[in-house]
C-alpha positions as CSV (number, residue, x, y, z in Angstrom):
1,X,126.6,68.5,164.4
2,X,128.7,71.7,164.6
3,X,131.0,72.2,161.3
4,X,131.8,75.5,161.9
5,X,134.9,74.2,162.8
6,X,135.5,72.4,160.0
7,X,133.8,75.1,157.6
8,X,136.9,78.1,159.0
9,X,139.6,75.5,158.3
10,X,138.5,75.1,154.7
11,X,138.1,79.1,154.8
12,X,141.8,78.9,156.3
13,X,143.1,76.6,153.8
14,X,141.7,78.2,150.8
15,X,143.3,81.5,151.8
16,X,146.4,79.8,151.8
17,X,145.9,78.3,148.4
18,X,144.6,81.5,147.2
19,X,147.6,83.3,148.4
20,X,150.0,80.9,146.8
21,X,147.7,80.8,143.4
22,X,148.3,84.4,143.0
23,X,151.6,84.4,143.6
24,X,152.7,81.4,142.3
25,X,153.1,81.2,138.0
26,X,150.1,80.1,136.7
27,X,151.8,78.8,133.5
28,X,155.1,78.4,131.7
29,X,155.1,79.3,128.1
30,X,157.8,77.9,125.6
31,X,157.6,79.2,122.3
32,X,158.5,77.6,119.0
33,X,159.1,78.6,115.8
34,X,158.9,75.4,113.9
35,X,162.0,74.8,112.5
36,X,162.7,78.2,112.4
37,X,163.8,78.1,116.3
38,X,167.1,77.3,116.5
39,X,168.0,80.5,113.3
40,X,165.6,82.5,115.7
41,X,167.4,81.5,118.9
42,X,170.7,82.8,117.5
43,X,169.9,85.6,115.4
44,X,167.5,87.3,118.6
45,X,167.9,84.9,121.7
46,X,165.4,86.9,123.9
47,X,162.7,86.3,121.4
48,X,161.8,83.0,122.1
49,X,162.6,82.2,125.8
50,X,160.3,80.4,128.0
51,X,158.1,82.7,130.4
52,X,156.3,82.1,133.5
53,X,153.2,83.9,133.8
54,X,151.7,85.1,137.5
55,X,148.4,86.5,138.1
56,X,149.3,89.8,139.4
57,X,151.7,89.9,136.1
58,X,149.7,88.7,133.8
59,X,146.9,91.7,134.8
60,X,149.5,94.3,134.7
61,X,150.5,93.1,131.2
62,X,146.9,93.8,130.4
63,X,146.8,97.1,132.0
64,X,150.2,97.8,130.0
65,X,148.9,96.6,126.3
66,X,145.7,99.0,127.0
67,X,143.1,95.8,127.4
68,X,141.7,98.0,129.9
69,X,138.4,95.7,129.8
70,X,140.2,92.3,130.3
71,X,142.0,94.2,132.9
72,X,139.3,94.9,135.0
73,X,137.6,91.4,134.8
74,X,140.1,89.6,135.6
75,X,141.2,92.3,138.5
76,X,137.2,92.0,139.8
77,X,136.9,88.1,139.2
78,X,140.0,86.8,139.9
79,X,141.9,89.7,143.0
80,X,138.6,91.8,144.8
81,X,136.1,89.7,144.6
82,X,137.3,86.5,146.3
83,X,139.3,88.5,148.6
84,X,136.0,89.8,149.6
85,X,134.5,86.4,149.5
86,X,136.6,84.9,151.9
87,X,136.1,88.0,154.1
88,X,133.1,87.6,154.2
89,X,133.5,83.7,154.8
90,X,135.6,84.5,157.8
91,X,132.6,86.8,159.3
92,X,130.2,84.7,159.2
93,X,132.4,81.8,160.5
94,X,133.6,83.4,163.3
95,X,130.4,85.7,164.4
96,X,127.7,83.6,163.3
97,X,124.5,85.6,162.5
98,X,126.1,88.9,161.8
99,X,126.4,89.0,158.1
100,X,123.6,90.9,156.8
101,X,121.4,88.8,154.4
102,X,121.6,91.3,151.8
103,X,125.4,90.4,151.3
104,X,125.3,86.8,152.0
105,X,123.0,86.7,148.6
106,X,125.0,89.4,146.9
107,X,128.2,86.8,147.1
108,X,126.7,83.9,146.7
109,X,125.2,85.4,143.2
110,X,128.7,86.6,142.4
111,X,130.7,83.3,143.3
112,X,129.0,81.6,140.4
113,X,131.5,83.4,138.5
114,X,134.2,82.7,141.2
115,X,136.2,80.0,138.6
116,X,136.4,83.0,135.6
117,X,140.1,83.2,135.9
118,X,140.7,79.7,135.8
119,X,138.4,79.4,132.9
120,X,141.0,82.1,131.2
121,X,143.8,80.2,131.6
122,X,142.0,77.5,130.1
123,X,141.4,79.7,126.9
124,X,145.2,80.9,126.7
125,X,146.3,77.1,127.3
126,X,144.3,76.5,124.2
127,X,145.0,79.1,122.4
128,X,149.2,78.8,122.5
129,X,148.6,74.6,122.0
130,X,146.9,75.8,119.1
131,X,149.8,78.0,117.4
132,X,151.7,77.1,114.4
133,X,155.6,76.3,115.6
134,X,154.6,73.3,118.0
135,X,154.8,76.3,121.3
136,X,154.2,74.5,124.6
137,X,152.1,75.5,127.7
138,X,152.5,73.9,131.3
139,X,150.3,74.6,133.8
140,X,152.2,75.3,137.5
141,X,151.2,75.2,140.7
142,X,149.8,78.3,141.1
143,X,146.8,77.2,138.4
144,X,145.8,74.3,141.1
145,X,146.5,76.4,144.3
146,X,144.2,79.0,142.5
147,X,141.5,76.4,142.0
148,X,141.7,74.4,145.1
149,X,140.8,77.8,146.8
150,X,137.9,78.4,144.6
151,X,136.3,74.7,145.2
152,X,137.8,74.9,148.9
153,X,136.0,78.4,149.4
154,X,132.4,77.4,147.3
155,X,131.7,73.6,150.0
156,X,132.8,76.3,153.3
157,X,130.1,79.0,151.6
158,X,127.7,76.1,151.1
159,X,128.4,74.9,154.9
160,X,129.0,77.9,156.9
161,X,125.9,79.7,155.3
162,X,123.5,77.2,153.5
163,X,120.3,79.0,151.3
C-alpha cells in the first residue's frame, strides 16, 4: 500500500501546527508576590502583569539579556532545524528517491533532539510553579500546536523514509 499520500498530509499538517506553535504564545505567565501583590500592584502596576510568551519572543529576549548560548539552541532546535526537517520531508515526499542518503541520516540523527524546545518550556513551567508568591504558568496553544508538529513530523519521517 502507497502512504505517500497520507505521509505529505501529516507533513502538511505539521507545517501548519508548526507555523501556529511559533506564532502562537507558548505560555501565560501571572506573577505573585504573596501577599505582597496587591501593595505591589499599586505602588508599580507594570511590575506584576501577566505576560504571554511566543517563541520568536521568547529567543529575542535571550538574544537581548546576552544568553547568547540559550539563544542559539533554541534558534537551531526549535526555528532551523525543523524548518529544514520538514523541507526535507517535503522532498522526499514529493520526488521520491532524490534525497541523498547522506542527509536522510544527518536528520534523522538530529530529530532525536527535535522535542528540545518543548522540553524547555517544561523546565520554565517548573521553574515559575516553583517560585515563592504562589506565580502561575498556563500553557497555550501554541505549546500543543508546537508539539503536534514535532510527533506529526517524527510518524511522516518514519513513513515516508523508513531505516
Amino acid at each position: 500500500m502507497n502512504h505517500r499520500p497520507i505521509c505529505l498530509g501529516l507533513v502538511l499538517l505539521s507545517c501548519l501546527l508548526f507555523g501556529a506553535g511559533i506564532t502562537l504564545p507558548l505560555f501565560r505567565i501571572e506573577p505573585s508576590a504573596g501577599e505582597w501583590t496587591h501593595a505591589i500592584r499599586i505602588l508599580s502596576p507594570g511590575t506584576l502583569s501577566n505576560k504571554l510568551v511566543t517563541l520568536p519572543g521568547g529567543i529575542v529576549a535571550l538574544w537581548d539579556e546576552g544568553e547568547f548560548f540559550l539563544f542559539a539552541i533554541l534558534c537551531l532546535f526549535s526555528l532551523v532545524l525543523p524548518i529544514l526537517k520538514l523541507c526535507v520531508l517535503w522532498w522526499e515526499g514529493i520526488l521520491p528517491d532524490t534525497v541523498p542518503a547522506a542527509l536522510l541520516r544527518t536528520f534523522r540523527l538530529l530529530s532525536r533532539y527535535a522535542m528540545v524546545e518543548v522540553f524547555v518550556v517544561s523546565l520554565v513551567v517548573i521553574l515559575i510553579k516553583g517560585l515563592p508568591g504562589g506565580s502561575q504558568v498556563t500553557l497555550q496553544a501554541g505549546t500543543y500546536a508546537f508539539s503536534l508538529s514535532v510527533i506529526l513530523s517524527m510518524i511522516a519521517s518514519q513513513k515516508i523514509s523508513p531505516p
